[in-house]
KOLDRENVEX-285088 format. One record per atom (N, C-alpha, C, CB): residue number from 1; residue in one letter; x, y, z. Coordinates in steps of 0.05 Angstrom, whole numbers. Each point is the difference from the previous one (the first is absolute). Glycine has a CB too. Layout:
{pt NUM,"a",{X,Y,Z}},
...
This chain:
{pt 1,"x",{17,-24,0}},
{pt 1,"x",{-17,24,0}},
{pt 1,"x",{18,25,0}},
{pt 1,"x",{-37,-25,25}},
{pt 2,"x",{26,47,-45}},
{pt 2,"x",{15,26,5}},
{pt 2,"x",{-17,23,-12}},
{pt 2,"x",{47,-24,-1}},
{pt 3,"x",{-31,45,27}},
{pt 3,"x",{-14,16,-7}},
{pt 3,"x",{13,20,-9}},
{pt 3,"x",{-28,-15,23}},
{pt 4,"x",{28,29,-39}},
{pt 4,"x",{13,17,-13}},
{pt 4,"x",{-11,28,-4}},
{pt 4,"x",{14,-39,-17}},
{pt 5,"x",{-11,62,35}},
{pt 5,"x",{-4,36,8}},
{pt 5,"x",{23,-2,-13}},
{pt 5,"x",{-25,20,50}},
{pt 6,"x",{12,11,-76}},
{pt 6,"x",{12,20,-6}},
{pt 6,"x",{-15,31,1}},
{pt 6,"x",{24,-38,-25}},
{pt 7,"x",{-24,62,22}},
{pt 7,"x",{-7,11,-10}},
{pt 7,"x",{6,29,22}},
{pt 7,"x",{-27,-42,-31}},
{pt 8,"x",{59,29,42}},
{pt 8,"x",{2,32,22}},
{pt 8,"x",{12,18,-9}},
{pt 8,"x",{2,-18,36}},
{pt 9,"x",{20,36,-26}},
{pt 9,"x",{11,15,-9}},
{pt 9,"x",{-1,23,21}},
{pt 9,"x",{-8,-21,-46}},
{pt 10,"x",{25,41,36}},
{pt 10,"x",{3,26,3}},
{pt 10,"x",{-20,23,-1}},
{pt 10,"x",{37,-20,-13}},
{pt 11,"x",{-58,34,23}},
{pt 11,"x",{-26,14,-5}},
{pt 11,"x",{6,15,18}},
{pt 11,"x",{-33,-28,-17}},
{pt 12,"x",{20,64,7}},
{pt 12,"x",{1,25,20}},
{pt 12,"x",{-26,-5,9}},
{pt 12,"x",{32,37,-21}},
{pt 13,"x",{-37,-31,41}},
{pt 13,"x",{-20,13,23}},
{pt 13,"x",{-24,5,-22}},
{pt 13,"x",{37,29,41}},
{pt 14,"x",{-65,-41,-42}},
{pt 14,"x",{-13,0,-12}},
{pt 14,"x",{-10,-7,-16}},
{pt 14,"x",{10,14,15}},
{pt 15,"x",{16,-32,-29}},
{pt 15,"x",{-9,-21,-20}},
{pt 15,"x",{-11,-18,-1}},
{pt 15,"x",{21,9,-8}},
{pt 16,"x",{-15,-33,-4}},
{pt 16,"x",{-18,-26,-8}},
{pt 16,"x",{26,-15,-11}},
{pt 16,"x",{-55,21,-16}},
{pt 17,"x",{41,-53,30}},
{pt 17,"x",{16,-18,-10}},
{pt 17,"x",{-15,-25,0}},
{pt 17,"x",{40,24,14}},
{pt 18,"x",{-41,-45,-35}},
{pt 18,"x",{-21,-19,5}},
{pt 18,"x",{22,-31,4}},
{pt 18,"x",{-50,30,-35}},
{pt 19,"x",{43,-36,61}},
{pt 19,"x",{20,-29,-1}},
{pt 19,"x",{-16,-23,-20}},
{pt 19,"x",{20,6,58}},
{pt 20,"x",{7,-29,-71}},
{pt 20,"x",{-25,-25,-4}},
{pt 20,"x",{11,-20,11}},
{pt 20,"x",{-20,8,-41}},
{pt 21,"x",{4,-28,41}},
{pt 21,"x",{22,-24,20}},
{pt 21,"x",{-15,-26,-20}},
{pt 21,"x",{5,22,68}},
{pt 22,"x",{9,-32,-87}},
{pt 22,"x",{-5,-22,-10}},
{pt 22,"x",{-2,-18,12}},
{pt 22,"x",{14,14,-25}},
{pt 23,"x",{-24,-36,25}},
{pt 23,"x",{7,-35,14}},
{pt 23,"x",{0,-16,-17}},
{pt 23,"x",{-20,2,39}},
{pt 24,"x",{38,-23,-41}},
{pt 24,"x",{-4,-26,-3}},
{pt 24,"x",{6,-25,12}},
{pt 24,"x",{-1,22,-27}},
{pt 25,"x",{-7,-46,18}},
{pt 25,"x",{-3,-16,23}},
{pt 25,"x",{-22,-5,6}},
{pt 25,"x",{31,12,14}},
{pt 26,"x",{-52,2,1}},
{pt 26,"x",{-21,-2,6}},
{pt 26,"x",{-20,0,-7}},
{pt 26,"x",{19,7,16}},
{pt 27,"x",{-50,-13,-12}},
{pt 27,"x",{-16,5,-7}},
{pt 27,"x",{-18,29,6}},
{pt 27,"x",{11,-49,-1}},
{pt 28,"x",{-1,71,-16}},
{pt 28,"x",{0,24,12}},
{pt 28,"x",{-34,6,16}},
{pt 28,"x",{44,17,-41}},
{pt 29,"x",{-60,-19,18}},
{pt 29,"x",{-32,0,17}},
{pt 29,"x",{-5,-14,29}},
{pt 29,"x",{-18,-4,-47}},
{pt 30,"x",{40,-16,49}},
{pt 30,"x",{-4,-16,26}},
{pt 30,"x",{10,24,26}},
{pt 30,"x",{14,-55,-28}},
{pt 31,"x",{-12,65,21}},
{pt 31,"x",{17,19,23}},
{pt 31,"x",{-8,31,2}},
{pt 31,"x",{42,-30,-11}},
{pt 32,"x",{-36,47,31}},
{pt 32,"x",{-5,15,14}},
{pt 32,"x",{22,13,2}},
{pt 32,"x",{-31,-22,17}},
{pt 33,"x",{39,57,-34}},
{pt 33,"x",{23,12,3}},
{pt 33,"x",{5,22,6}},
{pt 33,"x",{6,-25,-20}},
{pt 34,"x",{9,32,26}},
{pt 34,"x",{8,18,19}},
{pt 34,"x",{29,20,-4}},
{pt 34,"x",{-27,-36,28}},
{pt 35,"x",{21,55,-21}},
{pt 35,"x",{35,22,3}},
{pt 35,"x",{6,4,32}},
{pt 35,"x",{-8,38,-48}},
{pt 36,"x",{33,-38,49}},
{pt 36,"x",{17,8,26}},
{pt 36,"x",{15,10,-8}},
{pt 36,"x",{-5,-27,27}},
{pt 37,"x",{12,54,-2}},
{pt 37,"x",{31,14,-1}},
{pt 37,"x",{8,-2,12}},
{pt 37,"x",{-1,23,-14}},
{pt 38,"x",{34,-14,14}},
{pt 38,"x",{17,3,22}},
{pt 38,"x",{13,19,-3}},
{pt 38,"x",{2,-38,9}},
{pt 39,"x",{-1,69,6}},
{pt 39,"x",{12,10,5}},
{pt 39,"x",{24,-10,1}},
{pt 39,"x",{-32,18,12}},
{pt 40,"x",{67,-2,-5}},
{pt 40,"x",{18,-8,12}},
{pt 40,"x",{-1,8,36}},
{pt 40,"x",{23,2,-53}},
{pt 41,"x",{-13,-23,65}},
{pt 41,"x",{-6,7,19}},
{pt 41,"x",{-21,-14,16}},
{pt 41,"x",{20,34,-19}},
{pt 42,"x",{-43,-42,0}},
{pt 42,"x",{-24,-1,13}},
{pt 42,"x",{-6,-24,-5}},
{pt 42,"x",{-15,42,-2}},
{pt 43,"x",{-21,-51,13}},
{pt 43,"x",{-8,-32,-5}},
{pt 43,"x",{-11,1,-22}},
{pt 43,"x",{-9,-15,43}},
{pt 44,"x",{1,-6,-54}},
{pt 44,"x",{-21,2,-26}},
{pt 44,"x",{-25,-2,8}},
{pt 44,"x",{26,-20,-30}},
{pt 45,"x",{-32,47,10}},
{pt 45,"x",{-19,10,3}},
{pt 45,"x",{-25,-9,-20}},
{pt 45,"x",{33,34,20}},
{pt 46,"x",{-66,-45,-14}},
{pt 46,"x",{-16,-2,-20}},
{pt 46,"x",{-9,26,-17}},
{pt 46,"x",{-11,-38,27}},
{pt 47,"x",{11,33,-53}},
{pt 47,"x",{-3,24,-10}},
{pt 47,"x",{-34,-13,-19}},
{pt 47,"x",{69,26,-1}},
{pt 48,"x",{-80,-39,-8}},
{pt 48,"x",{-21,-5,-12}},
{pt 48,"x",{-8,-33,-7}},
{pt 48,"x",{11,49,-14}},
{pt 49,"x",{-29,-52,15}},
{pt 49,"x",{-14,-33,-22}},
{pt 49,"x",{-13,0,-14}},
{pt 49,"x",{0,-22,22}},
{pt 50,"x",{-8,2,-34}},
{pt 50,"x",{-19,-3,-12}},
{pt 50,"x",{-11,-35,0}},
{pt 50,"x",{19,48,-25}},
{pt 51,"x",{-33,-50,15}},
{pt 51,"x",{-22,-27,16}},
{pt 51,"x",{2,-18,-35}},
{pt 51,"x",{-50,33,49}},
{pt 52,"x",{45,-56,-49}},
{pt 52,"x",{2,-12,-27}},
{pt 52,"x",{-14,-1,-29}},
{pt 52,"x",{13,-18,34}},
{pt 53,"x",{-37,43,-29}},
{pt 53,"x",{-17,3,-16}},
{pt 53,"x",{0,29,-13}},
{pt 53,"x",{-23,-36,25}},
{pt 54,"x",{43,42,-7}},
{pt 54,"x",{12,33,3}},
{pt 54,"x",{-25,17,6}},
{pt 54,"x",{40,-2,-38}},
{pt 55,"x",{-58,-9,50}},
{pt 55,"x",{-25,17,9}},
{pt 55,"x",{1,17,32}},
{pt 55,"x",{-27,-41,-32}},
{pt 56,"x",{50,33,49}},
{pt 56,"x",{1,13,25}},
{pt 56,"x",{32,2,-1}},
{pt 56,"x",{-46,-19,27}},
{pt 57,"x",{54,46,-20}},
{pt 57,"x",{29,10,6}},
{pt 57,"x",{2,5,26}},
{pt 57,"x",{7,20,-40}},
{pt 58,"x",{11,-14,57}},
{pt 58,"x",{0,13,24}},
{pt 58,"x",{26,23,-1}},
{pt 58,"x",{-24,-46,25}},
{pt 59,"x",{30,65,-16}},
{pt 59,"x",{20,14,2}},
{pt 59,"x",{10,8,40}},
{pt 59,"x",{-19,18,-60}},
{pt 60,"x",{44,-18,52}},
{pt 60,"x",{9,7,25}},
{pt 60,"x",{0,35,4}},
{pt 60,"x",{30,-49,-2}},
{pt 61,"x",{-39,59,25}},
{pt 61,"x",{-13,28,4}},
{pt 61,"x",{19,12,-12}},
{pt 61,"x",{-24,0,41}},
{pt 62,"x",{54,11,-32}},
{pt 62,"x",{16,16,-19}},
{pt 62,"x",{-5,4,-32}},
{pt 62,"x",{31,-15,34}},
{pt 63,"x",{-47,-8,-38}},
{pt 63,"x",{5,4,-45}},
{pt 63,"x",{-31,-3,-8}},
{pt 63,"x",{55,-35,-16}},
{pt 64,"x",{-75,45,34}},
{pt 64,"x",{-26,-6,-10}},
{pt 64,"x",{-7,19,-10}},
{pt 64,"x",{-11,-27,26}},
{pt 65,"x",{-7,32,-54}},
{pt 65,"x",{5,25,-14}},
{pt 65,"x",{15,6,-12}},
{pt 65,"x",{-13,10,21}},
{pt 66,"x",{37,-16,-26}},
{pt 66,"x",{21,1,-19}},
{pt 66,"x",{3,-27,-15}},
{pt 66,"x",{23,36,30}},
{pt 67,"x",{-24,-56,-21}},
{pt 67,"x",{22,-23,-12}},
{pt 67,"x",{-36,-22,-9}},
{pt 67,"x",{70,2,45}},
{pt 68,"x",{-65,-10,-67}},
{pt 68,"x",{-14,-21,-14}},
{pt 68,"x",{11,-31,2}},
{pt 68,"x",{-11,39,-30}},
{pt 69,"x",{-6,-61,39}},
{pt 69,"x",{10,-27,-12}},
{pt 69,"x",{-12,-8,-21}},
{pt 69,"x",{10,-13,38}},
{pt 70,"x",{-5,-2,-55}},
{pt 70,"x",{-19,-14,-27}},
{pt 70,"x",{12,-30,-1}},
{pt 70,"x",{-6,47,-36}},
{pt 71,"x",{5,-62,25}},
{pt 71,"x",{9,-24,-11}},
{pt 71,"x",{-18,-4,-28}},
{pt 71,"x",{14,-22,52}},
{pt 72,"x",{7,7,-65}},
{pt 72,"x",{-4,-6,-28}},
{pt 72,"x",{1,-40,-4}},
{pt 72,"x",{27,58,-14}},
{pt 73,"x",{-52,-68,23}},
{pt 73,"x",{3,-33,8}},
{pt 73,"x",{13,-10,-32}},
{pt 73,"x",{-52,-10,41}},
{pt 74,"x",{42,28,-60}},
{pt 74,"x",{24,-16,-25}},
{pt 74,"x",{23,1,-6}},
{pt 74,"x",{-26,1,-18}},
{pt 75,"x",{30,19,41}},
{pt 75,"x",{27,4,-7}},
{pt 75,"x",{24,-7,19}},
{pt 75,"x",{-22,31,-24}},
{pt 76,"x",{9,-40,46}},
{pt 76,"x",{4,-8,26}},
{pt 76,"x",{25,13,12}},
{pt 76,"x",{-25,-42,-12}},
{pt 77,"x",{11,75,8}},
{pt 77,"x",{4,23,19}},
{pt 77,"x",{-6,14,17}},
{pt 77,"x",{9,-4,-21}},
{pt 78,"x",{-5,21,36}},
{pt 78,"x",{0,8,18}},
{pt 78,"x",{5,30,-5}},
{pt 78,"x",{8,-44,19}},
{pt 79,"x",{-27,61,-14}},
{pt 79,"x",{22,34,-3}},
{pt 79,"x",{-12,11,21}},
{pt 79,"x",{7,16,-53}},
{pt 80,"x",{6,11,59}},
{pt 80,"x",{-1,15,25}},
{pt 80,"x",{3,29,-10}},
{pt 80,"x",{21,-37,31}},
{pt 81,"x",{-43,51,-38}},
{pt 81,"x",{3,29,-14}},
{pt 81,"x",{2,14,17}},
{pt 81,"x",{-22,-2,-33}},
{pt 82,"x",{49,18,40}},
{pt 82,"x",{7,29,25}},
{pt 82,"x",{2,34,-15}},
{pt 82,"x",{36,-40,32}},
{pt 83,"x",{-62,40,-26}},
{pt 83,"x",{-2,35,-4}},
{pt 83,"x",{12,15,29}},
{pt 83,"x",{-49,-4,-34}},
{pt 84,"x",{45,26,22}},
{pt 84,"x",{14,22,26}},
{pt 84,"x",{20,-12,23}},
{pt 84,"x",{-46,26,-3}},
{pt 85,"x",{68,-40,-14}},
{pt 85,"x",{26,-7,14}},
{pt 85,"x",{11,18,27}},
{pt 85,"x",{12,-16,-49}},
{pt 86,"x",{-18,7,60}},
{pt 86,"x",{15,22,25}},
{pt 86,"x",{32,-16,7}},
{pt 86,"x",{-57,16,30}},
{pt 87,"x",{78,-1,-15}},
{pt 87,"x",{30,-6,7}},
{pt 87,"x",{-16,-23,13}},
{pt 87,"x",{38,46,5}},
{pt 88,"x",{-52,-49,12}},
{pt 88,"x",{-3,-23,21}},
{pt 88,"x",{-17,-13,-5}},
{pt 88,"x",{14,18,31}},
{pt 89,"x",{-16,-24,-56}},
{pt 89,"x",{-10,-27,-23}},
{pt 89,"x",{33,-17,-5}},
{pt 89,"x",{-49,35,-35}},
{pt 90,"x",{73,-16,37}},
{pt 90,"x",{28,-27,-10}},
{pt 90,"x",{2,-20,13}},
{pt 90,"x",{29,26,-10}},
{pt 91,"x",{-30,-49,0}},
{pt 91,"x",{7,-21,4}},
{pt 91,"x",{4,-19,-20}},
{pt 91,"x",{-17,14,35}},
{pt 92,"x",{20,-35,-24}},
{pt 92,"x",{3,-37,-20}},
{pt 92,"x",{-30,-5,9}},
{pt 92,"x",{61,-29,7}},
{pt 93,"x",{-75,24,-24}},
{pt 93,"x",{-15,-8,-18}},
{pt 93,"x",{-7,-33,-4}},
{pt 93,"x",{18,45,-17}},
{pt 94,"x",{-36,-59,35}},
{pt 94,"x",{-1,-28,-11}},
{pt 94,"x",{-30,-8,3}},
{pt 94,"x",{51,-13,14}},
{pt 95,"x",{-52,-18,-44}},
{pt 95,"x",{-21,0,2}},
{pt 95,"x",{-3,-25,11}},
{pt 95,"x",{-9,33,-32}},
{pt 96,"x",{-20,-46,46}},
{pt 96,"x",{-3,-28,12}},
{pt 96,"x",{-16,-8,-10}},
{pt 96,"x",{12,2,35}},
{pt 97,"x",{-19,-27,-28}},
{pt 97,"x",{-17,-14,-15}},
{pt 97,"x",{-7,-20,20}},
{pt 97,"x",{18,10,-46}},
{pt 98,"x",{-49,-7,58}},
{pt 98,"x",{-15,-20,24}},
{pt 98,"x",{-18,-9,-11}},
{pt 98,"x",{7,20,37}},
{pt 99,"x",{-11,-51,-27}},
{pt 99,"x",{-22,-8,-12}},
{pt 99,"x",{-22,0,28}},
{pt 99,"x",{28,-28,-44}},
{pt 100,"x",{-50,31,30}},
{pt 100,"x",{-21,12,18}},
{pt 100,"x",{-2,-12,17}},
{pt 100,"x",{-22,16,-23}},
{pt 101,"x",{22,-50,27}},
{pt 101,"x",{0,-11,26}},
{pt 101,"x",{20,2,20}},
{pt 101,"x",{-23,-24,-22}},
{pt 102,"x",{43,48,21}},
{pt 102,"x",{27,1,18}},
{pt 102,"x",{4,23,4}},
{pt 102,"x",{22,-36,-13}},
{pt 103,"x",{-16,42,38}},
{pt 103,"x",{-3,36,15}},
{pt 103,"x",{30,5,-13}},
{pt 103,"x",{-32,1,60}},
{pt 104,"x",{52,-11,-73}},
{pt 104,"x",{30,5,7}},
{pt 104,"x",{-8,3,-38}},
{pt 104,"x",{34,-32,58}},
{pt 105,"x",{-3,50,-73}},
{pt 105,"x",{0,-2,-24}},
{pt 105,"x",{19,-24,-1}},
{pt 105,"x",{-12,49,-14}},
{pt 106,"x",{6,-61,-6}},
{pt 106,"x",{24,-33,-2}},
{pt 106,"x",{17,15,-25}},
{pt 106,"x",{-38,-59,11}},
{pt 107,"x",{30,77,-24}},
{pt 107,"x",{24,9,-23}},
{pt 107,"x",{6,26,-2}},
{pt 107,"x",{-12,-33,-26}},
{pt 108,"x",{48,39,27}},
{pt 108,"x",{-3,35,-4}},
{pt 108,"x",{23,-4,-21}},
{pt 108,"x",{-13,31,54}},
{pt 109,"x",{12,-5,-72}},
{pt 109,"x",{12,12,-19}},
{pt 109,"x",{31,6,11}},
{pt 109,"x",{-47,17,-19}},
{pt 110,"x",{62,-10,5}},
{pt 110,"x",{23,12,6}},
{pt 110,"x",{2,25,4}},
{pt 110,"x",{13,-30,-19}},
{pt 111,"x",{-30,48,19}},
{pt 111,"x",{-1,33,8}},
{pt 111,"x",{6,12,-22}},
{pt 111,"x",{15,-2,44}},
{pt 112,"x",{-31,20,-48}},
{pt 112,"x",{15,33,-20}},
{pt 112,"x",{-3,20,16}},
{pt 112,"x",{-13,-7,-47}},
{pt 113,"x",{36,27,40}},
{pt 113,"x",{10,24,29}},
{pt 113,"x",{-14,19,-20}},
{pt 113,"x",{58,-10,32}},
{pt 114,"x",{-72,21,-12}},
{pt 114,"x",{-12,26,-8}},
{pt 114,"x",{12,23,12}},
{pt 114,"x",{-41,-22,-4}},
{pt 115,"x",{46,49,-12}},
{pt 115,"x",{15,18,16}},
{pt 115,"x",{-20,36,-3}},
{pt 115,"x",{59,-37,-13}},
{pt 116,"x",{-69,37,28}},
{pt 116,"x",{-16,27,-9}},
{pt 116,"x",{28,32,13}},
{pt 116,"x",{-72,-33,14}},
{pt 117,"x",{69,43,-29}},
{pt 117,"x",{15,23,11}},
{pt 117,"x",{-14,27,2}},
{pt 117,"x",{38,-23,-18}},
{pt 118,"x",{-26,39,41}},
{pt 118,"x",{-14,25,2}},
{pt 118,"x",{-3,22,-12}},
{pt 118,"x",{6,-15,27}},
């Protein structure tokens, strides 16, 4: 199984950046996915989901209003649209992958570093 986030980069204060997180391996509809960050310094942090029908998202309070989840089941992706980047949006960037019967994610991505500047 793998998961594969790209889509970070370097962005001023205000912008937009949309992560995607491919998978394969899996049976992507089977699953339940998700973004986390990590500051440096800090714990990982939940940043959004989405449910296997892509009909329910949740966001973590800091990015509600700004940041979008979608998934694409044919394409068996994952994206994370971030409007109005703020400095204390930087971080690594990862995506998981839970299947609904299990509170824990059983698969994460390798991270993309996001860097917003002021």
């Amino acid at each position: 199984v793998q998961l594969q986030a790209s889509g970070g980069g370097l962005v001023q204060a205000g912008g937009s950046l949309r992560l995607s997180c491919r998978t394969t391996g899996l049976t992507f509809i089977g699953y339940s996915m998700a973004w986390f960050r990590q500051a440096p310094g800090a714990e990982r942090k939940f940043v959004a989901s989405i449910n296997r029908n892509g009909d329910n998202t949740s966001f973590g309070d800091s990015v509600k209003g700004r940041f979008t989840i979608a998934r694409d089941n044919a394409k068996n992706t994952v994206y994370l649209q971030m409007n109005s980047l703020k400095p204390e949006d930087t971080a690594v960037y990862y995506c998981a992958a839970r299947e609904p019967s299990s509170l824990r994610y059983t698969y994460w991505g390798q991270g993309t570093q996001v860097t917003v500047s002021s």
